[in-house]
N, C-alpha and C positions, 0 to 999 in steps of 0.2 A: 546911642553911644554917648558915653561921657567925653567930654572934653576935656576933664582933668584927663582920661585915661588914655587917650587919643596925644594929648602932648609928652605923656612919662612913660609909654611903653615900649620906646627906641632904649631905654635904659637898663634895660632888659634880656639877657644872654637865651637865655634857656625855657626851654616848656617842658615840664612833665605831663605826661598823660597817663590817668591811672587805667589799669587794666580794665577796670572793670565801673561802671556809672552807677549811680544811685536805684535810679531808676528801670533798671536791667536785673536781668534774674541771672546771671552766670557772664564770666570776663569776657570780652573781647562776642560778644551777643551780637547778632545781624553784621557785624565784624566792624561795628561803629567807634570802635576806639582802634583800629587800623583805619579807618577811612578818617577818624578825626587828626592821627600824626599826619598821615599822606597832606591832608589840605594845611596845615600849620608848617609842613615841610615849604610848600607849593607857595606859600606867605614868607618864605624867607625864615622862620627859626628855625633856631636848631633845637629840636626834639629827641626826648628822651622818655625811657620806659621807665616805670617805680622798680622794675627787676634788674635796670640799667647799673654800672657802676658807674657814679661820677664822676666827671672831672675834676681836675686837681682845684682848678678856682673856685667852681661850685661846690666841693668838699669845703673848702677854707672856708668860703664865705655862700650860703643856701642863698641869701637876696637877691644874687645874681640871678635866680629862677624865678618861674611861676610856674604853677600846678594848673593843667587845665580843666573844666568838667563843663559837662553837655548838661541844661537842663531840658525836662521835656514840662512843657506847660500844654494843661489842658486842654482841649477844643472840640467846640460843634462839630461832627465830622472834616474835620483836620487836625492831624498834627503837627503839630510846634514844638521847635528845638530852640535853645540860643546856646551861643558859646559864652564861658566864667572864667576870664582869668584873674587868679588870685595869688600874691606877692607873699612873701613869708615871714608875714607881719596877719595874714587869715585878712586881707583889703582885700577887694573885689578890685583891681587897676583898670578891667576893660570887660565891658557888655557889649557882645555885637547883638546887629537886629535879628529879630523872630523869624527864620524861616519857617515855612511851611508847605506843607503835600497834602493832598485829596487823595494819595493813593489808599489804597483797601489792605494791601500787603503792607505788613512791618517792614519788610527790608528797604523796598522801596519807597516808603514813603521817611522813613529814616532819614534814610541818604539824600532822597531829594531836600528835605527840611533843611539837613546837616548842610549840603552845598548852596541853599540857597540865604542860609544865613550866614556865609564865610565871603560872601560878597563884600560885605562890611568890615572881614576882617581885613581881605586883599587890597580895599580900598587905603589903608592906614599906610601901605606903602612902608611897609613896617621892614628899619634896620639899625641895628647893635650899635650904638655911638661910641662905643666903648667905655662906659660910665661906669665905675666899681661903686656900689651902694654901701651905705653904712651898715656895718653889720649888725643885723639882729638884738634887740637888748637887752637877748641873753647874759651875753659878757658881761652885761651890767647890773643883773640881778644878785640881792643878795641873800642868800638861805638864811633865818636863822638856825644854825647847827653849832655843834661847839668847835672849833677851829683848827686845821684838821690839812697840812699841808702834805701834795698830793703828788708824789711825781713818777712816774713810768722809767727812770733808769733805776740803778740797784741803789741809789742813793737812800740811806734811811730815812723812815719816814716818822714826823713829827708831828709828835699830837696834845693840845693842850685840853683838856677836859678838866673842866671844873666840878660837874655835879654827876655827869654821867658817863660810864667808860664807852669808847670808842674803839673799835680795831679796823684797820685796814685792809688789803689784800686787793689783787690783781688778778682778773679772770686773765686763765693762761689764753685759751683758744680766741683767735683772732674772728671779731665779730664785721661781718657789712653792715652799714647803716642804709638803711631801704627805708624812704619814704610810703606812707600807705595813706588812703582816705581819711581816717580818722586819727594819725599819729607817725609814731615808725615803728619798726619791725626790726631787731638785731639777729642778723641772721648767723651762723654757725658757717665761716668758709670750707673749712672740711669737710663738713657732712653736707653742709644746704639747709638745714633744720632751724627753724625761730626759736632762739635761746628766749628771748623777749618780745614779745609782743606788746606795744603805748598805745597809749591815748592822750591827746594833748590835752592841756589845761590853759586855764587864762592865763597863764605865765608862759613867754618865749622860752622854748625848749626846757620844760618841766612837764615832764609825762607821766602819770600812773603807769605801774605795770599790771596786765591783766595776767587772774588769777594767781597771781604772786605777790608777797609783802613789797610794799617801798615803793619808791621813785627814781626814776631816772631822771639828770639834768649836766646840767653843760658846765665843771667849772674848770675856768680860764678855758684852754685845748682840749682838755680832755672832759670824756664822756664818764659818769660814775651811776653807781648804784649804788641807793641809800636806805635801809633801811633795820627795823629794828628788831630782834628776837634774842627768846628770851631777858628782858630788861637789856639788852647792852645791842646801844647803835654799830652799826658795820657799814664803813662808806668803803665802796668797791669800785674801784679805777678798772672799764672796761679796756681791753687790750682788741681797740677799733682799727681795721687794713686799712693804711693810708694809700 
C-alpha cells in the first residue's frame, strides 16, 4: 500500500466501478464487479455505476471521484487480484495487497482473491473528510482555435476568425455524460443510444471521437464538439442534462 495514498484517500467522495474489467471477457463476468461495489460499499464509500447518473457535485467537479479496477496478475497455480484506485487526473491514489485463491473454479477463486485483498482496503478505515479537490486542469487548458464565444442561452453568438471560418450550432437533444474505461460515452437521453463515443488523451478532458471527425473538450461549463469539414471549422455546444 502506498502511504501517500493511505493519507489522501479520505479526500475522496465517490468510486466508480466499471461494468466490466479488462481482464474479463463480457460485463459484470463471475459477477465480480457486483462483488467488487458490495466490498467498497462494506469499506464505507459511496459507489456508483458508469451507467449511474451523477450527482450534482461530481457532475460539477469528476475529482471528487475515483474509478475503481480489479487487476488480475498472473500466477503458479493461483490467482491474484488487487484493487486500483485511480483520481481523475489517470494517478493511481491507492494499491491494496494481492489477494489470492488456489481454488480450480474462476468464480471462486475470484471472489476469494477479491475479498482477501479488500482486507487492506477495510483496514484504511476509509471516510469522506469533506475536502472539495481542485478541479481538473481542464478549466485551465488552452485550444489553440480561433476564438469563438460560446454560450447555451439564445444570446448571439460571437466569433472572431482571422484566417479560417468558423460556425457554431447546439446539439438540440440532451446528452448523459457516462464515464467508460477508455474515455466517455455521450449518450442520447430519449432514446439511450451513444451519440458519441471518446477516448481520452493526454490532455484533461480532450477526447477524440471514435469513428467520427473532431474532438470533444470542456470549454469553461460547457462540453463542445470540434471539428472540421469541408475547409470550414464547426465548434458545437453539446446540450449535456444537468
Amino acid at each position: 500500500m502506498s502511504s501517500l495514498a493511505q493519507s489522501s484517500i479520505n479526500d475522496y467522495k465517490y468510486v466508480t466501478v466499471a461494468e466490466k474489467f479488462d481482464f474479463l471477457k463480457s460485463k459484470n463476468q463471475y459477477k465480480l464487479n457486483d462483488l467488487t461495489s458490495f466490498l467498497l460499499k462494506k469499506s464505507g464509500f459511496i459507489v456508483l455505476k458508469t451507467s449511474d447518473k451523477r450527482p450534482q457535485d461530481l457532475y460539477k467537479n469528476n475529482c471528487l471521484g475515483l474509478s475503481a479496477n480489479i487487476i488480475n496478475t498472473k500466477g503458479f497455480l493461483k490467482t491474484k487480484l488487487h484493487l486500483e484506485l485511480v483520481n481523475c487526473r489517470n494517478e493511481v491514489v491507492f494499491t491494496s495487497e494481492t489477494g489470492s485463491s488456489k481454488e480450480k473454479e474462476y468464480k471462486k477463486a475470484y471472489h476469494e482473491a477479491l475479498r482477501n485483498a479488500f482486507n487492506s482496503v477495510q483496514a484504511l478505515n476509509y471516510k469522506y473528510n469533506g475536502t472539495v479537490p481542485e478541479i481538473s486542469s481542464t478549466e485551465k487548458i488552452e485550444i489553440q482555435v480561433p476564438t469563438v464565444a460560446i454560450e447555451t442561452s439564445t444570446a448571439p453568438v460571437v466569433a472572431e476568425v482571422p484566417t479560417t471560418e468558423v460556425s457554431t450550432k447546439m446539439v438540440v437533444s440532451k446528452l448523459i455524460v457516462t464515464p467508460t474505461d477508455s474515455g466517455i460515452d455521450f449518450i442520447e437521453n430519449s432514446s439511450g443510444t451513444t451519440k458519441y463515443s471518446t477516448h481520452a488523451t493526454l490532455f484533461d478532458a480532450v477526447y477524440i471521437i471514435e469513428n467520427q471527425a473532431g474532438i470533444i473538450y470542456k470549454r469553461g461549463q460547457n462540453w463542445v464538439r470540434e471539428y472540421v469539414e469541408n475547409g470550414k471549422t464547426t465548434i458545437e455546444a453539446l446540450n449535456i442534462q444537468r
